[in-house]
N, C-alpha and C positions, 0 to 999 in steps of 0.2 A: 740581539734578536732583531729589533728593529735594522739595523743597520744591515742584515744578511740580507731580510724582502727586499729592501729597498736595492742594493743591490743586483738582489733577483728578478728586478722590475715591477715590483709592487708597489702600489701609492701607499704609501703606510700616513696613517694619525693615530696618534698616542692617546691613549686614555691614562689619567695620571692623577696624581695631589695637585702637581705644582705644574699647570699647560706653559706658564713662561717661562719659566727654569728649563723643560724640555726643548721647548723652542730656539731657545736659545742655545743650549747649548749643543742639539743631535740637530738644529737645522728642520727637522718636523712637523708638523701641523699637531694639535696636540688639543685635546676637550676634555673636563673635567671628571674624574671618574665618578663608580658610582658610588653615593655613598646616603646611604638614607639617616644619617644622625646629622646633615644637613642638608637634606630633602632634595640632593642631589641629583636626581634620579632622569634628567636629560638625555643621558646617555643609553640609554635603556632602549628610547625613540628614537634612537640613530642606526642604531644596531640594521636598521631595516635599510639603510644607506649604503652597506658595504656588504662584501662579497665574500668577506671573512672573517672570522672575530680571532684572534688568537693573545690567549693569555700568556704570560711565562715569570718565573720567579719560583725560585727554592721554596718558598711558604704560601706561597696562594692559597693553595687547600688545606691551612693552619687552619684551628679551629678556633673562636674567641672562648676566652677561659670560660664564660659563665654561657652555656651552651643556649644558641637563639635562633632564628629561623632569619634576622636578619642584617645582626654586626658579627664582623669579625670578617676577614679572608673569605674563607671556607662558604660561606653567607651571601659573601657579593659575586664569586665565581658562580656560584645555580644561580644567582638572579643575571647575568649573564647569559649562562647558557639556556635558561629559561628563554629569556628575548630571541635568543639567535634561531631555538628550536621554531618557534612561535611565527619567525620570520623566514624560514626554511635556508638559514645561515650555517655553513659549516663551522664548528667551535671549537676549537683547538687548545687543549693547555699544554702547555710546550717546557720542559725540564723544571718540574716541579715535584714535590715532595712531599709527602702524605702524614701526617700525622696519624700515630696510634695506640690506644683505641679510639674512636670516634664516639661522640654520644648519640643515643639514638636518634636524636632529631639530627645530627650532622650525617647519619649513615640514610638514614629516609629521605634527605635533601639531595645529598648524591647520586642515591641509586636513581629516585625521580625525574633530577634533572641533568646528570651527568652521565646517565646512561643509554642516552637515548642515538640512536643510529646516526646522527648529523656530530658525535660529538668523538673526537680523538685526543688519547691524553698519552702522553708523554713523560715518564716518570726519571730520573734521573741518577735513582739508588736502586737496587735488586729489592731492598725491603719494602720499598714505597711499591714498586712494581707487583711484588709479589701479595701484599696488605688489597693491592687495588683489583687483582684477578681474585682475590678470595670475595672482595665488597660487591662484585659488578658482578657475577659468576649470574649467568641467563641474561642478562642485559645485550645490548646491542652496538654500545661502544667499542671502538678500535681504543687494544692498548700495547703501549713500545716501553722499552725503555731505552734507554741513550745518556748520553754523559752531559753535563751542566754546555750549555750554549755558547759561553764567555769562553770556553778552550777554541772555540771554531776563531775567533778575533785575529790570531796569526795568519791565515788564511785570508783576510778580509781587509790587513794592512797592509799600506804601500810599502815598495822594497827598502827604501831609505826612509825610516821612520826618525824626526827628532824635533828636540822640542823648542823651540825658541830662537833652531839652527845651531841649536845644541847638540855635540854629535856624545855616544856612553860614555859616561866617565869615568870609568874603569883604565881608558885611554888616556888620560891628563890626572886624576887624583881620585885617590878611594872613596867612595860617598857611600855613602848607608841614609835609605832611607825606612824612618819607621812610618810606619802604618796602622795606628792602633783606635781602639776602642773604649768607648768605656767599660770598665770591667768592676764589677761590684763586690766580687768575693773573688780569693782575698783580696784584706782591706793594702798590703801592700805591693800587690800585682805594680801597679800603676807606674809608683815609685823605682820599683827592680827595672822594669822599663829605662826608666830615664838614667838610673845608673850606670848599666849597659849602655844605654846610646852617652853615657860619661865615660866609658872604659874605652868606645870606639873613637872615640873624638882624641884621647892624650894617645891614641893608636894611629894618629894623623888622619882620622877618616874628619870627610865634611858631613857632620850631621845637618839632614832635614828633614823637617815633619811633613805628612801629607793626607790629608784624608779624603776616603772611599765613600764615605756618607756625610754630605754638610745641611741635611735637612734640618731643621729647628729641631733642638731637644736630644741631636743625635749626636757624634762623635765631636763634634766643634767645643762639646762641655769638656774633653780631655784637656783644651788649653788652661784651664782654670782650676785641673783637679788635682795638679801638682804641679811642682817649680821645675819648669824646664828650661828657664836662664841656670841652671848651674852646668849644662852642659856646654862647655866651651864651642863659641861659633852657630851654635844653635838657631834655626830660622824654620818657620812656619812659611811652607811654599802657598800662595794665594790659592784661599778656596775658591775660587770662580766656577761657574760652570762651563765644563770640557766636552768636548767630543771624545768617543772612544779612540778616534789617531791619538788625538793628545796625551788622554790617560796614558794609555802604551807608551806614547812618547816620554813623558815623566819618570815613567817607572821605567823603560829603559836606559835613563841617566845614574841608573844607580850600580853600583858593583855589587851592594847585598841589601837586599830588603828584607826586613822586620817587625811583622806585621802580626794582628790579631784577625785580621778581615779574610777572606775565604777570596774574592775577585779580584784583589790587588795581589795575592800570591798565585794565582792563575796565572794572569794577563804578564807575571813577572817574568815567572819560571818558562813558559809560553815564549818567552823572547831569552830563553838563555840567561836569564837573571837569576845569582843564587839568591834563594829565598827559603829563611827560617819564621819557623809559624811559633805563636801562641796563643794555645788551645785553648781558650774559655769555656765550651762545651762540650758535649758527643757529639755535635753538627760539626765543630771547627774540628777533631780527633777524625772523623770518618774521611775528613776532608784529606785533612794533612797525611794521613796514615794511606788511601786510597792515592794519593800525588805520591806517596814515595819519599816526602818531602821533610825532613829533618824539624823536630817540633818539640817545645816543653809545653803540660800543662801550668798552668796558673797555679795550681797548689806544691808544683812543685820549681818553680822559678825561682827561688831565693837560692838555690844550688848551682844555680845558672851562672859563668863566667861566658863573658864576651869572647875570650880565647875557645873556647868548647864551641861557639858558634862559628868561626871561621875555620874549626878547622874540622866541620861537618862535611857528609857526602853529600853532595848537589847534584852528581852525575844521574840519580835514578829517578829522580823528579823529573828532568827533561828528556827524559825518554820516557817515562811513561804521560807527559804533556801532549806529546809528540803522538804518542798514540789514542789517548783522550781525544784530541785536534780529530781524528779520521773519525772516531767513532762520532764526535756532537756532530759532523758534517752531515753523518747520514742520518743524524735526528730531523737537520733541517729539510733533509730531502723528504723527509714523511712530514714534515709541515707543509711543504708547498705541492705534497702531491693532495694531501690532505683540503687545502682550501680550494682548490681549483677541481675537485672531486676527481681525483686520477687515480686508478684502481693498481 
């Protein structure tokens, strides 16, 4: 997202958990978001700084389990668009996803402050779209729906993308890179994981690991929650923080990604990379099933052979990428017609 404004010629600064991690690795100017269970709340006064506020992310408008007027997602997007209304800011949520049902304090905080004429949202599933025209129904928000933003990234890389001067390696030697999660139920997900990427490795492939999340407490606990020296050649590609070139660049070194994550099977498939999903929930099932995209759940993975995964269809995931890619473009065109108030 950030990378399209900028692009587009937009000064963009990141509101965020981690402004050095952002900085570093998207090159962006970057201020702490908001967060009032550390009195956060700086950013609130900035808002009155810029020309446009715009949110994005699949769960923004999640709700925090124990329903409150001021943690959780859902909580800190109104207090947002609270500021930008207050500031006469145009406020944008841009391919997001709606939790539902809402509890009445999270539908009273929405309609309040997410309904108000300065405010465009952008949904990114037919249900979230559809849940959001039932909540807002008299309000005076603009709402779209469109396809998740990370498809538009083909579009926004250079023609020779590679990582290191690293050209696919699909050209030189089979690589499979997994891309996984932690996953809590079942207890042996994890494990069929690594035996798999054990079946692809005596199949000559070079296994590597890489992960989509390396914030504290997130996906980087996978190295530790099972033995992944038993897969022959085995290597943990450095978590550093990347640019979206790179990412893509990464993930284009692979001949078949293996993933539990929902952007590293985008940004794959997006580039011609076959890629098999595992489904941990009905977000990852919509995901994969909506791509076209070859996938087991987790309760049923133990039936799973490495062989069954090579020799899936690929071909209808990259064409329906392909056409995902056209439709997020025209989401971004209603974000920027949106913040620059273009009718």
């Amino acid at each position: 997202m950030s990378r399209f404004l900028a692009e587009a010629g937009v000064d963009v600064t990141v509101a965020c958990l981690d402004p050095d991690y952002v900085e570093r690795s998207l090159g962006l100017p970057a201020v702490p978001m908001l967060n009032f269970k550390t009195a956060s709340t700086e950013v609130l006064k900035k808002v009155r700084d810029f020309d446009a506020v715009v949110i994005g992310g699949g769960q923004q408008l999640q709700e925090h389990r124990i329903p409150n007027p001021l943690f959780g997602m859902l909580a800190r997007v109104c207090h947002m668009a609270r500021a930008a209304r207050a500031y006469d800011v145009p406020f944008i949520a841009w391919s997001v996803g709606m939790d539902w049902p809402l509890s009445p304090v999270a539908r009273f905080m929405a309609r309040r402050y997410l309904g108000s004429d300065n405010v465009t949202l952008i949904f990114r599933d037919g249900k979230s779209y559809d849940n959001a025209r039932s909540l807002f129904k008299g309000r005076d928000c603009r709402i779209f729906q469109s396809k998740d933003a990370v498809f538009m990234l083909d579009k926004l890389l250079p023609a020779a993308v590679s990582w290191h001067g690293v050209g696919r390696a699909v050209d030189r030697v089979k690589r499979l890179i997994v891309s996984p999660s932690v996953i809590a139920q079942p207890e042996g997900a994890l494990r069929k994981i690594v035996a798999l990427c054990a079946d692809a490795a005596q199949r000559g492939y070079e296994v590597r690991g890489w992960h989509s999340e390396i914030r504290p407490g997130y996906d980087l606990e996978v190295r530790n929650l099972v033995d992944w020296s038993v897969v022959p050649g085995f290597e943990w590609l450095p978590p550093d923080p990347i640019g979206t070139t790179e990412v893509a660049a990464v993930l284009k070194t692979a001949s078949l990604l293996l993933t539990t994550r929902m952007h590293p099977a985008i940004i794959a498939v997006g580039q011609g990379v076959p890629s098999f999903g595992i489904a941990t929930n009905a977000k990852m099932r919509t995901v994969f099933d909506e791509l076209h995209m070859p996938y087991a759940n987790t309760d049923d993975i133990e039936a799973l052979d490495f062989g069954q995964i090579i020799d899936s269809n690929f071909e209808r995931s990259f064409a329906m990428a392909n056409e995902f890619s056209a439709e997020a473009a025209r989401g971004g065109n209603i974000v920027l017609q949106a913040a620059f108030r273009e009718t």
